[in-house]
C-alpha positions as CSV (number, residue, x, y, z in Angstrom):
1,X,0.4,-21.2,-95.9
2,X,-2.3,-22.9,-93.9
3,X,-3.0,-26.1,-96.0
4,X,-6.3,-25.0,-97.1
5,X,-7.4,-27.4,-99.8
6,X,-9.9,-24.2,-101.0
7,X,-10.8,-21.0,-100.5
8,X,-13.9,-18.9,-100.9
9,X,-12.7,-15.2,-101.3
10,X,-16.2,-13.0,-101.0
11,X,-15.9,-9.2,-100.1
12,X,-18.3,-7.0,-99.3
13,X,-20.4,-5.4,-102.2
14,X,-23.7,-4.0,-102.9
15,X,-25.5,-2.4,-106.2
16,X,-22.8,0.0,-106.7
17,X,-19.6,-1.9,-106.5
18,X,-20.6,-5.6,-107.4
19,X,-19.8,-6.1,-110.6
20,X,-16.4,-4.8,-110.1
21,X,-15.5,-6.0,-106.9
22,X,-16.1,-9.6,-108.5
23,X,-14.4,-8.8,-111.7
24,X,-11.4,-8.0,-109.3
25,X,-11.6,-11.4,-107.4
26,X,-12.2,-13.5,-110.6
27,X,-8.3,-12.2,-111.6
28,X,-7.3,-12.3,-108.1
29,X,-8.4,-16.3,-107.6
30,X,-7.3,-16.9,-111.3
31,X,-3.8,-15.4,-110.4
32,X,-4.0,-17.7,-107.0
33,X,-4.5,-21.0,-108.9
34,X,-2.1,-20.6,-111.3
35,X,0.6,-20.2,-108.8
36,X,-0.6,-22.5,-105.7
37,X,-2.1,-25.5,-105.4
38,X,-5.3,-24.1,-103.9
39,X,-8.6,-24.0,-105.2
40,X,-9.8,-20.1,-105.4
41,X,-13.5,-19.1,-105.0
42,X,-14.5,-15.8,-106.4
43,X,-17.5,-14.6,-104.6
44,X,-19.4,-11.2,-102.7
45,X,-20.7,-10.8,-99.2
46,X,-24.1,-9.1,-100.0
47,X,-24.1,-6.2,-97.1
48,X,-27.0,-4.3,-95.4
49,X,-29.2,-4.5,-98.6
50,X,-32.9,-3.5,-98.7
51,X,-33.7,-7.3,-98.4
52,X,-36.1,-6.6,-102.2
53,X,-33.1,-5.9,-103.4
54,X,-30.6,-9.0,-103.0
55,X,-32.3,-11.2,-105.6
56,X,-31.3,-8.6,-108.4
57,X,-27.8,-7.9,-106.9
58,X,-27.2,-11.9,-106.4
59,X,-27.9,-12.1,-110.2
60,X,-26.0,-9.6,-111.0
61,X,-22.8,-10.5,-108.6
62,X,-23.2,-14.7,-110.9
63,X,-23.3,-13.2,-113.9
64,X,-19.8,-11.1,-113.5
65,X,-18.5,-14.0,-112.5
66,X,-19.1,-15.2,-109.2
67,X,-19.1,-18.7,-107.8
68,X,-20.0,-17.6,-103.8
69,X,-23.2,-15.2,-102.5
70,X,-23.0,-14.9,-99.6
71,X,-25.9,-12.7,-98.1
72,X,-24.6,-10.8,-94.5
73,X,-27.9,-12.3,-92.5
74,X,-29.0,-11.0,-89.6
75,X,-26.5,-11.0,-86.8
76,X,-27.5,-9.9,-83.3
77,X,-24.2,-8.1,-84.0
78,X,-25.3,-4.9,-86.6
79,X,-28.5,-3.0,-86.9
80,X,-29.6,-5.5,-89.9
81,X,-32.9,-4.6,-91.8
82,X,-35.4,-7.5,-90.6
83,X,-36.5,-9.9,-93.8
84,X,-32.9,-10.2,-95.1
85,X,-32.3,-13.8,-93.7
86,X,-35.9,-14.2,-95.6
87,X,-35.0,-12.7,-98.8
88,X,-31.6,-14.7,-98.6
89,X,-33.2,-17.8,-98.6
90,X,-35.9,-17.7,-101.3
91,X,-32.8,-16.4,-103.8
92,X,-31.7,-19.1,-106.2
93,X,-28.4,-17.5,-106.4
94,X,-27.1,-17.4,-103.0
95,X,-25.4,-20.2,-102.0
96,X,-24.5,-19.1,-97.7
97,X,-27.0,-17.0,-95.6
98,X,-23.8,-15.7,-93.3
99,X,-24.3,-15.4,-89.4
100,X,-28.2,-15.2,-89.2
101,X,-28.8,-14.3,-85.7
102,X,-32.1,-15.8,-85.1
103,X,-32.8,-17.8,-87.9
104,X,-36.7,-18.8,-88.0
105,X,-37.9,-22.0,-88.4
106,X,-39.5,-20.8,-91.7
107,X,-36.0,-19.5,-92.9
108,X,-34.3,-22.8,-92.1
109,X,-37.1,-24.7,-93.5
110,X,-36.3,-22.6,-97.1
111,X,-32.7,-22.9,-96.3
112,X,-33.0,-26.4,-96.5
113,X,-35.4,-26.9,-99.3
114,X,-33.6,-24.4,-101.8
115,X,-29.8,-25.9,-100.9
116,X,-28.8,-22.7,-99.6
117,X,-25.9,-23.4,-96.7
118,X,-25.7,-21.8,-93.2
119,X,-23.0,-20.3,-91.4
120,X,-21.4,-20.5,-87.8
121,X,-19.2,-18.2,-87.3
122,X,-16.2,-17.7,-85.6
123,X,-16.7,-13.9,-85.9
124,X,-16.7,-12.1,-82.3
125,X,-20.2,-11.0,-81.7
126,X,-22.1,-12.6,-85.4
127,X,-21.4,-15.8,-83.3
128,X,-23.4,-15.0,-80.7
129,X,-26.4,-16.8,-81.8
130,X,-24.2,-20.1,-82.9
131,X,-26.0,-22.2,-80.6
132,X,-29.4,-21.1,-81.5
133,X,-28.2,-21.5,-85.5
134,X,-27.4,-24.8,-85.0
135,X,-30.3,-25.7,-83.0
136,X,-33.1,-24.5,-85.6
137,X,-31.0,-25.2,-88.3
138,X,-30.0,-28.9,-87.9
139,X,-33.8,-29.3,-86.8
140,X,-34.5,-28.1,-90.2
141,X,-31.9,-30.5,-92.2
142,X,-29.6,-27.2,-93.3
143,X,-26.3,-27.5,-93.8
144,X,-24.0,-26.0,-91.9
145,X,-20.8,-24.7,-92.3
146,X,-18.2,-23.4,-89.8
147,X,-16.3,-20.3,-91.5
148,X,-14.2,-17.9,-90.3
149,X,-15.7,-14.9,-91.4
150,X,-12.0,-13.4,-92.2
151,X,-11.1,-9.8,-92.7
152,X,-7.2,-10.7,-91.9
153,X,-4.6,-13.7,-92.1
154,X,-4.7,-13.9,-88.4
155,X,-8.7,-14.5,-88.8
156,X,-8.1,-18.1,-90.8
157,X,-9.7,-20.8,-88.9
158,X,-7.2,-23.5,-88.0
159,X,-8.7,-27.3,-87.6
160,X,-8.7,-26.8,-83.6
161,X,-10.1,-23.9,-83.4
162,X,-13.0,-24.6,-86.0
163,X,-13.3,-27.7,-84.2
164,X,-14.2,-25.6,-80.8
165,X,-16.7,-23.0,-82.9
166,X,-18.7,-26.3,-83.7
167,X,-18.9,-27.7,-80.5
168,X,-19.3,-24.6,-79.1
169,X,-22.6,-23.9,-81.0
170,X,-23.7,-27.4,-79.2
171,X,-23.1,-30.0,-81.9
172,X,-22.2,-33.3,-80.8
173,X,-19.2,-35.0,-81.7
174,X,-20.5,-36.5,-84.5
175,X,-22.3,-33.4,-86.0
176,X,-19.4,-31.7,-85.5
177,X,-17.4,-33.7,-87.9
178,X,-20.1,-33.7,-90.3
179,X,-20.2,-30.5,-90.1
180,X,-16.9,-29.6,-90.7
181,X,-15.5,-32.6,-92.8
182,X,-18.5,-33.3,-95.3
183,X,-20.4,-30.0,-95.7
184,X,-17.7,-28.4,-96.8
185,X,-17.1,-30.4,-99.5
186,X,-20.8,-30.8,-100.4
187,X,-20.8,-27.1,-100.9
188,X,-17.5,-26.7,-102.9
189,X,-19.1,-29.0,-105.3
190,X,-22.1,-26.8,-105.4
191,X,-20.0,-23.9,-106.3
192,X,-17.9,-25.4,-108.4
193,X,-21.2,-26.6,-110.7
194,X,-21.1,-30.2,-109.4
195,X,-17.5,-30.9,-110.7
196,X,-16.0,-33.2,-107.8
197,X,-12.2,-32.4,-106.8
């Protein structure tokens, strides 16, 4: 009902619910796509893990099924275990290190090298280090993504107001459109396996 072209449905999971929770969204997105014209991702939002332990969880999470792994990074937000954003970033299997507080240098630099997309959020307090995200990040060459970090219908971005999380974080017009008009679709066609839509 908002005119989203896609969606990217990841809950949270860890070791004990993972392969379930994405065997649940794999019939919940099939169900979506065979009665609306949206594309449904199937995915997990990797949660306070010990950070040795998202590589095996991220495997397991793709081979039930998943297209999205998201790894919760380390917002300034939640008590976070320190190496997560770290871990996130050296995983072939994740595909979005979510709101990563202060992202390093060194994680961006991986982030960029291994493909792995970066969030700004429009979350209240994981967006508080936006502008430093943005800043290290595009220094870095990541891409970026603006996401609305939903847990409810009223939480869906709408174009304005992902428009004013962009420029908010400091990117300039023109970053901001790249931002929010290209990298999306670069990283649907990474989850999608490199099919174009």
């Amino acid at each position: 009902m908002r005119g989203y072209a896609a969606i990217g449905i990841a809950d949270h999971a860890g070791p004990g619910n993972v392969e379930w929770v994405v065997r649940q969204l794999v019939e919940d997105c099939r169900f979506v796509e065979r009665h609306w014209d949206v594309i449904a991702l199937p995915g997990v939002e990797l949660t306070h893990l010990p950070p040795a332990a998202i590589p095996d969880v991220a495997r397991a999470a793709k081979a039930a099924g998943a297209k999205l792994v998201v790894v919760h990074g380390e917002t300034p937000s939640e008590p976070v275990q320190p190496g997560t954003n770290l871990a996130a970033v050296r995983c072939p299997e994740v595909d979005v290190l979510g709101h990563p507080g202060l992202l390093t240098e060194e994680e961006a630099a991986l982030a960029a090298e291994n493909g792995i997309f970066v969030e700004l959020t429009a979350r209240r307090g994981h967006s508080l280090a936006n502008g430093h995200v943005a800043r290290v990040g595009l220094a870095a060459g990541v891409q970026l993504v603006v996401d609305s970090d939903s847990h409810s219908p009223g939480d869906l971005l709408t174009p304005e107001v992902a428009w004013k999380v962009a420029r908010g974080a400091g990117l300039d017009h023109a970053t901001a459109r790249r931002v929010l008009e290209e990298n999306p679709k670069r990283l649907l066609l990474k989850l999608q396996g490199g099919r174009r839509v």
